[in-house]
Short mmCIF file of the C-alpha atoms (twelve columns), coordinates in Angstrom:
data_MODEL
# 
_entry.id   MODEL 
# 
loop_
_atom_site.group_PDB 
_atom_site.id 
_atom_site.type_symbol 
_atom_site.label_atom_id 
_atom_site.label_alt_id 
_atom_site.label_comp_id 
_atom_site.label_asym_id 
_atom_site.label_seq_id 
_atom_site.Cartn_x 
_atom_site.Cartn_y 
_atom_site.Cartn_z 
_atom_site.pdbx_PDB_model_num 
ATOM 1  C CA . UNK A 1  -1.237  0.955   -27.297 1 
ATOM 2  C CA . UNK A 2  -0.571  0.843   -23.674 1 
ATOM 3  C CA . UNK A 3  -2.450  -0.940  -20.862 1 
ATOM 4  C CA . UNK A 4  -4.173  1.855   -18.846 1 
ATOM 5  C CA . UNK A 5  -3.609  -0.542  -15.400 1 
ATOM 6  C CA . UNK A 6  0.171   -0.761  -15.955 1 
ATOM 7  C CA . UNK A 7  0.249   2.694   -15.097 1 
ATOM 8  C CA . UNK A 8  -2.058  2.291   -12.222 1 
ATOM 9  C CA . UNK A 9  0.410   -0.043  -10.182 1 
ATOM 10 C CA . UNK A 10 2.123   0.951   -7.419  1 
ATOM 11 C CA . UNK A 11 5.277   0.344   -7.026  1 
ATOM 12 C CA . UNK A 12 7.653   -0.925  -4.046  1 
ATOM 13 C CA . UNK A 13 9.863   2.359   -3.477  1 
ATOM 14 C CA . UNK A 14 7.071   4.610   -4.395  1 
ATOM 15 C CA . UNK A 15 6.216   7.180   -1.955  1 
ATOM 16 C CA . UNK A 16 2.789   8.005   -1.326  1 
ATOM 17 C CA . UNK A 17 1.255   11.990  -0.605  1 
ATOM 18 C CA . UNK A 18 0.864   10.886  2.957   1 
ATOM 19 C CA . UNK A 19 4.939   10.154  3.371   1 
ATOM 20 C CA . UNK A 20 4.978   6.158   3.512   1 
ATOM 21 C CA . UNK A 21 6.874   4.150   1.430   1 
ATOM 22 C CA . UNK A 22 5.642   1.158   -0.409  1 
ATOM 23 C CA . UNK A 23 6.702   -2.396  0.151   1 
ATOM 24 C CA . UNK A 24 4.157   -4.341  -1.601  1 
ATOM 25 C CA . UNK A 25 1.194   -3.507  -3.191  1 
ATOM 26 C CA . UNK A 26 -1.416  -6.199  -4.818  1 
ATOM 27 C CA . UNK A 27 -4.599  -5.917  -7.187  1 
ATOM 28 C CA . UNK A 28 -7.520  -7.362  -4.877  1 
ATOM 29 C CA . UNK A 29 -10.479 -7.186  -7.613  1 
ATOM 30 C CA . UNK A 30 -10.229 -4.143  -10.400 1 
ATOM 31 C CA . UNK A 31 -10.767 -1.183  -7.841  1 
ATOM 32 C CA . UNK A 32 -9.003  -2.314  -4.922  1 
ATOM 33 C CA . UNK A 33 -5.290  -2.926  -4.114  1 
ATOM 34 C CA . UNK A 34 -3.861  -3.852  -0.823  1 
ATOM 35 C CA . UNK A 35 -0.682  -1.563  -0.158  1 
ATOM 36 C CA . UNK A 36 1.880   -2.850  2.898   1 
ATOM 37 C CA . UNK A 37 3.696   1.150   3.302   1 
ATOM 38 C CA . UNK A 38 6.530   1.708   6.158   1 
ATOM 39 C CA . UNK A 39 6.671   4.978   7.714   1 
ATOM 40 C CA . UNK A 40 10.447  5.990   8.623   1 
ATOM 41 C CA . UNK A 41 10.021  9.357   9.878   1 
ATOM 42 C CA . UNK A 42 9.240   7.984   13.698  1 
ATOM 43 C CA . UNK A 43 11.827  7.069   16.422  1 
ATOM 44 C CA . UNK A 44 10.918  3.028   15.220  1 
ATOM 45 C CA . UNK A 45 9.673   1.903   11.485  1 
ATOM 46 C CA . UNK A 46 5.686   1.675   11.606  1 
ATOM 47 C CA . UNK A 47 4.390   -0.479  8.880   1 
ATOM 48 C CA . UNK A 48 0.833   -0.152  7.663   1 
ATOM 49 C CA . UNK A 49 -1.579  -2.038  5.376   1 
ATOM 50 C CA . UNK A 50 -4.116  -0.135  3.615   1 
ATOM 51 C CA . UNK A 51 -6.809  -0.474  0.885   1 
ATOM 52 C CA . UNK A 52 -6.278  1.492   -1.663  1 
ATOM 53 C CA . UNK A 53 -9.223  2.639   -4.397  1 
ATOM 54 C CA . UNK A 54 -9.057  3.170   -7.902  1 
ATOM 55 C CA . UNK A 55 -8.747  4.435   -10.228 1 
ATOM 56 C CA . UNK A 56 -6.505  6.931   -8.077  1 
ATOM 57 C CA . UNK A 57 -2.752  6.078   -9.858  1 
ATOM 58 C CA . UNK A 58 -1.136  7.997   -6.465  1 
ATOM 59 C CA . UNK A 59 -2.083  6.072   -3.535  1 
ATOM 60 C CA . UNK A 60 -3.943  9.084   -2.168  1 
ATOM 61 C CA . UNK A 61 -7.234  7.139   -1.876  1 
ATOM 62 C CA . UNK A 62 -5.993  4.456   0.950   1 
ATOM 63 C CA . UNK A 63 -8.836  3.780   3.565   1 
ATOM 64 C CA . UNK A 64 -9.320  0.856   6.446   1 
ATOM 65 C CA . UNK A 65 -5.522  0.875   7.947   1 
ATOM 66 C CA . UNK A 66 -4.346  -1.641  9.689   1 
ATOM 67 C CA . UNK A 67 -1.197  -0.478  11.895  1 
ATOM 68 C CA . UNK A 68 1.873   -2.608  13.004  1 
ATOM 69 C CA . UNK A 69 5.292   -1.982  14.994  1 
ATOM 70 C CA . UNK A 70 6.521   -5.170  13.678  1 
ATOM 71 C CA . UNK A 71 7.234   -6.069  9.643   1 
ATOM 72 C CA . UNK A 72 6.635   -9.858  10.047  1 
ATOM 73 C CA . UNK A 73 2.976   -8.836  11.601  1 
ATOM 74 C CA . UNK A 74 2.284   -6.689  8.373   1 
ATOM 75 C CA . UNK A 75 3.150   -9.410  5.730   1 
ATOM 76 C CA . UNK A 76 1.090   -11.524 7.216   1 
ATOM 77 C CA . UNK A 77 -1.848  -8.886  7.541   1 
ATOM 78 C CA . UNK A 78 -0.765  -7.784  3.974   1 
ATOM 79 C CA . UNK A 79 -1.637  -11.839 2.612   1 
ATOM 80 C CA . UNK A 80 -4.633  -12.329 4.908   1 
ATOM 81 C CA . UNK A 81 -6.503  -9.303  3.699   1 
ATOM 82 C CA . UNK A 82 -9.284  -9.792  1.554   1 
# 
């Protein structure tokens, strides 16, 4: 039998309907990740922290951005989040 939140992770690499790509993601309680994304289709890499709601599996459901032009101001928005 498999666990049903297994599936629900998403993964670094995984590109989400909105054209980001995932760094990091993290379960924050059992209906909310926090998702660090980097958008590459700009002149410079934007990087983005988002909630994300469940029990969407696609990252479709990300609301409350956060938006950065630097990675090393993302991590530490991406750790800080609650």
């Amino acid at each position: 039998m498999s666990n049903p939140l297994v599936s629900m992770v998403i993964r670094p690499g995984t590109v989400l309907p909105n054209g980001t790509t995932v760094v990091a993601s993290s379960m924050r309680n059992a209906n909310q990740w926090i998702i660090l994304a980097m958008r590459t289709d700009t002149s410079t890499p934007e990087y983005v922290t988002w909630k994300c709601i469940r029990p969407t599996a696609d990252g479709s459901e990300t609301v409350h951005g956060h938006y950065f032009d630097s990675l090393r101001q993302a991590v530490d928005d991406f750790y800080e989040r609650p």
